[in-house]
C-alpha positions in Angstrom: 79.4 -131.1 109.0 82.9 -129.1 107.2 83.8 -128.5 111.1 83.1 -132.1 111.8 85.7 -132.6 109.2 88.0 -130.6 109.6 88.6 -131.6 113.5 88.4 -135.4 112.1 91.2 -134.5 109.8 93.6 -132.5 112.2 92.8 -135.4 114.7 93.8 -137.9 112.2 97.0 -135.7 111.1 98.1 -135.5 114.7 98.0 -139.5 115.1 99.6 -139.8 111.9 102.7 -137.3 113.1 103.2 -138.7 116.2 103.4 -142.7 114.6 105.8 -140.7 112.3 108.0 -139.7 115.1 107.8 -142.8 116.4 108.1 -144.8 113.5 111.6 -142.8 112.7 113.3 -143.3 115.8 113.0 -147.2 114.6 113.1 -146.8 110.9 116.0 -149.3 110.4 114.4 -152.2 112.0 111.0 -150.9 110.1 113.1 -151.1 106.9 114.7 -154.7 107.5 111.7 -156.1 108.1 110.0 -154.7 105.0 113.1 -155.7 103.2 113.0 -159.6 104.4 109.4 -159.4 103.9 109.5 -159.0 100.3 112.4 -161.0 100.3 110.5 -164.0 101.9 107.2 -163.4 100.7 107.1 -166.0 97.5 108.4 -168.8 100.2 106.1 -168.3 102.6 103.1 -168.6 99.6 104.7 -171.0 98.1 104.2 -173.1 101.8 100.8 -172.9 101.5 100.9 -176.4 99.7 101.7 -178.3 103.0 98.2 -177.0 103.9 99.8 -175.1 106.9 98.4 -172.8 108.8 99.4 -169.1 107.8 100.9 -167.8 111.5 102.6 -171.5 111.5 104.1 -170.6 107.6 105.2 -167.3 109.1 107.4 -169.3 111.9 108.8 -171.4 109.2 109.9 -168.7 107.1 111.5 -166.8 110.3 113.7 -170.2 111.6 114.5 -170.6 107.7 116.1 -167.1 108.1 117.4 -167.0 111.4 118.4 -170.7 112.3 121.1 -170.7 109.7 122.2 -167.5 110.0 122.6 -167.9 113.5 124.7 -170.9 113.2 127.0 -169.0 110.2 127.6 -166.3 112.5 128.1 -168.4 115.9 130.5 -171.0 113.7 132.7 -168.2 111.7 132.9 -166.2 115.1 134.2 -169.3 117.2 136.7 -170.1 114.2 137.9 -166.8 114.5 138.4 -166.7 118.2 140.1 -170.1 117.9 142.4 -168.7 114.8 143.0 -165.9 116.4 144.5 -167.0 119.6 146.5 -169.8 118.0 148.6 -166.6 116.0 148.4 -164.7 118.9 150.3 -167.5 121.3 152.3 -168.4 117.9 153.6 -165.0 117.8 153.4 -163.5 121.3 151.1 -160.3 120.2 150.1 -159.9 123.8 153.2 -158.8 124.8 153.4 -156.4 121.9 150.3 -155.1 122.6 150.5 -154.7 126.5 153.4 -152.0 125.8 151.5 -150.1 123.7 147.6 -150.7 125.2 147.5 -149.6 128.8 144.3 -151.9 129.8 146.0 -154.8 128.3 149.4 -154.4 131.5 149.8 -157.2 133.2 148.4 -159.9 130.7 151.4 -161.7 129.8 149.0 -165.0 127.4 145.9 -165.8 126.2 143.9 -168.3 128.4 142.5 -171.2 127.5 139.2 -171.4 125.8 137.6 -173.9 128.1 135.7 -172.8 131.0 138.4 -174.4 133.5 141.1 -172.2 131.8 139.0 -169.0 131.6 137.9 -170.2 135.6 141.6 -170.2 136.6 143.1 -167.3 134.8 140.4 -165.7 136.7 141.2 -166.8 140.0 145.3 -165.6 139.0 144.3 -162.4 138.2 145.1 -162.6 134.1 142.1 -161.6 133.2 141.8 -158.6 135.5 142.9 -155.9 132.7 139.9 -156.9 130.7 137.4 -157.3 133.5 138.4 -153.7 134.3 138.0 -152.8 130.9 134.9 -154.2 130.8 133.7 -152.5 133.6 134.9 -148.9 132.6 132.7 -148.6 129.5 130.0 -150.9 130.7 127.3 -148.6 130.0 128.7 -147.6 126.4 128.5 -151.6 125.9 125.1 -152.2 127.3 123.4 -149.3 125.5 124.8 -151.0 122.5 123.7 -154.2 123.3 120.2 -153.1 124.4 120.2 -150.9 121.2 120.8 -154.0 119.0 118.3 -156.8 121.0 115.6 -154.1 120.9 115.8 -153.3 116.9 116.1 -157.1 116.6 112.9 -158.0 118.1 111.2 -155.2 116.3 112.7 -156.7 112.8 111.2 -160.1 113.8 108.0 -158.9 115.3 107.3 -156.6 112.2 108.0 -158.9 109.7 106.1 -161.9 111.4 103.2 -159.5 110.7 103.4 -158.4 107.8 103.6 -162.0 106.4 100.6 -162.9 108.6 98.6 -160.2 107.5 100.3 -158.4 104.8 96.8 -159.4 102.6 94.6 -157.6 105.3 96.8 -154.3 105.0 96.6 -154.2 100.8 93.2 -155.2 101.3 93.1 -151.5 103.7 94.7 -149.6 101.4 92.4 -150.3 98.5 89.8 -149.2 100.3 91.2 -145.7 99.4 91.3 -146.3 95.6 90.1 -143.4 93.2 89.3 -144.4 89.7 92.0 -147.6 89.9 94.8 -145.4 90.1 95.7 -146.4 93.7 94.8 -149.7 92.9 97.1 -149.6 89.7 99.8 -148.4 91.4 99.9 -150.7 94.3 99.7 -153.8 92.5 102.7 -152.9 90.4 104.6 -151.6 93.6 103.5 -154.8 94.8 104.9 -156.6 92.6 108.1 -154.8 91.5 109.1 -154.8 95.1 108.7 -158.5 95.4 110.8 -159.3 92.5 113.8 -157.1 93.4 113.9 -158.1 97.2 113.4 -161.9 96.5 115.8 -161.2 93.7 118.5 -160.0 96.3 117.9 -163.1 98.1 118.2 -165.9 95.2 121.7 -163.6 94.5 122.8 -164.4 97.9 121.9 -168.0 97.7 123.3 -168.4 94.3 126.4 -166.6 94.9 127.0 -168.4 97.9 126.8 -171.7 96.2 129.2 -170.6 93.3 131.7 -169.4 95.9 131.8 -172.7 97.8 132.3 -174.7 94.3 135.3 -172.6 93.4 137.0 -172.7 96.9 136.3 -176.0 97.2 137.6 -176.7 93.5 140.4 -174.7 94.3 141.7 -176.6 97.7 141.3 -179.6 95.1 144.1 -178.3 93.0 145.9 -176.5 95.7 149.2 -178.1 97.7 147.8 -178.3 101.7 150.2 -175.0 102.6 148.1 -173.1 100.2 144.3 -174.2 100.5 141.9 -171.9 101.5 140.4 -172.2 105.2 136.8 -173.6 105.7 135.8 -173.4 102.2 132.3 -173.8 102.9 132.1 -171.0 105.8 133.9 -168.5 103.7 131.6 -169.0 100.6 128.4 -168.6 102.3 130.0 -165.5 103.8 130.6 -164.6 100.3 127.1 -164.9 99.5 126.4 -162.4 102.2 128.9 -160.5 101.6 127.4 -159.2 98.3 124.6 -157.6 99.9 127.3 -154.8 101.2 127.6 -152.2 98.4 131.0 -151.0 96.8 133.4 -153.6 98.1 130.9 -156.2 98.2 132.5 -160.1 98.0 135.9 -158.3 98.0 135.6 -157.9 102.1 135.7 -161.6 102.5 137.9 -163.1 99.3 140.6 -160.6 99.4 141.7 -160.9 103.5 141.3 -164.8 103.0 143.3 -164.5 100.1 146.2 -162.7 102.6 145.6 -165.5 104.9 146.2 -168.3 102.5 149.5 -166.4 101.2 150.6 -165.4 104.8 152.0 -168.9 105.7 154.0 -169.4 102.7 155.3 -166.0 102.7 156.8 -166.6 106.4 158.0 -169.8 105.2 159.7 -168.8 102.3 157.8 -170.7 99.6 157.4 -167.9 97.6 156.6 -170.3 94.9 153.7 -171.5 96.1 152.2 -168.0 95.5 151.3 -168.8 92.4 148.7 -170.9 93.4 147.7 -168.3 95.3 147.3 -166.0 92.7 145.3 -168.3 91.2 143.1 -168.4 93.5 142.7 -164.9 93.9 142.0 -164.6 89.8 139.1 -167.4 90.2 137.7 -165.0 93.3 137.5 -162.0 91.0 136.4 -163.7 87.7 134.1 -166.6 88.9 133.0 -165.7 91.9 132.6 -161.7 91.8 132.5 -160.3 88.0 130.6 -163.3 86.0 127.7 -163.6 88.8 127.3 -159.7 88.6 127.5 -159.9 84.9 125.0 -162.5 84.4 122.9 -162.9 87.3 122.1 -159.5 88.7 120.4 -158.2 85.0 118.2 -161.4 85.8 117.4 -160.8 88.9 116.9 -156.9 89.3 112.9 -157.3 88.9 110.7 -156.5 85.7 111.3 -152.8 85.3 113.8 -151.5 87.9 116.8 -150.8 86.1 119.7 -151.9 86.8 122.1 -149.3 86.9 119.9 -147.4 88.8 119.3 -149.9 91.6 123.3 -150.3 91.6 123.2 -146.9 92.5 120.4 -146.8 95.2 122.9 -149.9 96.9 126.3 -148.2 96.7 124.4 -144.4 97.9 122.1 -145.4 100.2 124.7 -146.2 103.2 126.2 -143.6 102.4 123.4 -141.4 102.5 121.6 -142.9 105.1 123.8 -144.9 107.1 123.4 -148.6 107.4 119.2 -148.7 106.4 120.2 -147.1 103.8 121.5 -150.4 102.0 117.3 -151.8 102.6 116.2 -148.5 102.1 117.6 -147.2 99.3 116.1 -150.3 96.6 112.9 -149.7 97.9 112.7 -145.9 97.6 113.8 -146.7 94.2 111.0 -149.1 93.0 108.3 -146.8 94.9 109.4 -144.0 93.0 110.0 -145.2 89.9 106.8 -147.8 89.7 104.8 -144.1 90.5 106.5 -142.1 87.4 105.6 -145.2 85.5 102.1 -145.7 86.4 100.6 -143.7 88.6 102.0 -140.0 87.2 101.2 -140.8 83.3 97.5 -141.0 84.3 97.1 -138.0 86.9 99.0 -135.8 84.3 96.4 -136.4 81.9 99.3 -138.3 79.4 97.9 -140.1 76.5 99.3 -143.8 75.6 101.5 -144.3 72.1 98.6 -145.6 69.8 98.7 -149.6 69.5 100.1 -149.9 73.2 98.5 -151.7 76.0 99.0 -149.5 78.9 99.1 -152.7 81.4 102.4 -154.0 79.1 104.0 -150.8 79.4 107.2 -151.0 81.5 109.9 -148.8 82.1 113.0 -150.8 79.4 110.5 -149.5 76.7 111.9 -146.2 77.2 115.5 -147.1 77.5 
């Protein structure tokens, strides 16, 4: 019966390294979707009063996510395009750049962006240097491209089913419970988890909201040579924006805040810049220091701190690369909901007299 075991067990530990293996060469995607799961969670539950269907809740959650962010992206990057061949023609960068970037000889202007200009500048010939370009690192670019499609579908796959049948899998792991400690200590993982992730999320969402109130208030108050661009687009990118550790919102306010000065500078309006310095002051204060101040201590879950889940933000990338940012939080809780529940009680620690162990949370001991 022991030998039975035993070859059950190495059996079992073989499966489980090889799923290891596997489950690291995709361990960003893996963490995303465990990352929008928790984020989402509370949504998708909270559907369940239309009376719809859980896999048709699921689909609603996942075009709530990816229908707007999809149109963000696909709006701000045809802005850019647009913005960014209007100063390129306006200054005549492609001749700069053609005596200094081999591939780039022989394009003299930027086409058209219509597909009759983009049709006849390929007929001339202008876009030859970057058709050849193209070509030369075609595989570099397709491996990327693949890369990115692949871990995309695995994100959306993964956390379709996890929403579906994230119920079925706790119910799975309980099956392993020993004297409630497992059971303990999944429930407040559980829950801590949810609370951070969907925490993140209402930041994002309330940030984004504050962002487009003051850069809309601003272009209010604001001559016309000093407004801020798309005030909408460049709050919700805001929002987003504080997601990224370290610099945070200060990736999107501080170039737009060059871009609003950059006309009146070339004009010689040097006045003006007040305005824009006021603007810049309301990007710091409003938008970027009060939110963090007030909103994050709010919105940091029920017994993660925060200093500590600052932390497991700005090191995680840095650690770990770019999972790191999802990763990082959720290392954090696991660990820390363990030492505060699970660790006490296989230690053999006794509870202060007159305290309910299920009350006891980590800010007790800070």
């Amino acid at each position: 019966m022991d030998e039975k075991r035993i070859v059950v067990a190495l059996f079992g530990l073989a499966v489980a390294v090889v799923v290891g293996v596997l489950a690291y060469q995709f361990i960003a995607a893996l963490t995303v979707s465990v990352f929008l799961y928790y984020s989402t969670r509370r949504y998708y539950n909270s559907l369940r009063r239309l009376r719809l269907p859980s896999r048709v809740r699921a689909v609603v959650v996942m075009a709530s996510l990816a229908i707007p962010l999809l149109l963000l992206v696909s709006y701000a990057a045809v802005l850019l395009i647009v913005e960014a061949r209007q100063f390129v023609t306006q200054y005549a960068l492609v001749d700069v750049a053609a005596a200094h970037v081999s591939w780039l000889d022989g394009a003299d202007s930027v086409p058209d962006l219509t597909v009759e200009g983009l049709y006849s500048a390929y007929q001339s010939g202008q876009l030859s240097p970057f058709v050849d370009f193209l070509s030369e690192n075609a595989m570099v670019l397709t491996s990327v491209a693949s890369q990115f499609f692949l871990n995309l579908f695995i994100t959306t796959i993964v956390t379709y089913y996890l929403l579906v049948d994230g119920r079925r899998i706790r119910e799975w792991l309980l099956r392993f419970d020993d004297e409630a400690i497992i059971r303990e200590y999944l429930e407040a993982v559980d829950e801590e988890l949810e609370a951070v992730l969907f925490g993140n999320l209402l930041n994002v969402l309330a940030i984004s909201l504050i962002a487009i109130a003051a850069f809309t208030g601003y272009n209010v108050v604001a001559p016309a040579a000093v407004e801020v661009p798309y005030p909408t687009l460049a709050g919700a990118l805001t929002g987003i924006a504080s997601l990224i550790p370290v610099v945070g919102m200060k990736i999107i306010y501080l170039p737009l805040t060059g871009i609003t000065a950059l006309p009146v500078v070339l004009d010689g309006q040097s006045s003006l810049l007040v305005y824009v310095l006021g603007f810049l002051l309301v990007a710091v204060v409003v938008v970027d220091t009060i939110p963090d101040l007030l909103l994050r201590p709010l919105l940091s879950g029920e017994s993660t701190h925060v200093g500590l889940l600052m932390l497991a933000y700005t090191l995680g990338p840095v650690v770990l690369g770019f999972y790191g940012l999802f990763f990082a939080p959720i290392l954090l809780v696991v660990g820390m909901t363990f030492a505060n529940t699970a660790l006490p009680r296989l230690l053999g620690a006794s509870e202060p007299d007159g305290i309910d162990p299920d009350q006891l949370r980590l800010e007790d001991f800070r």
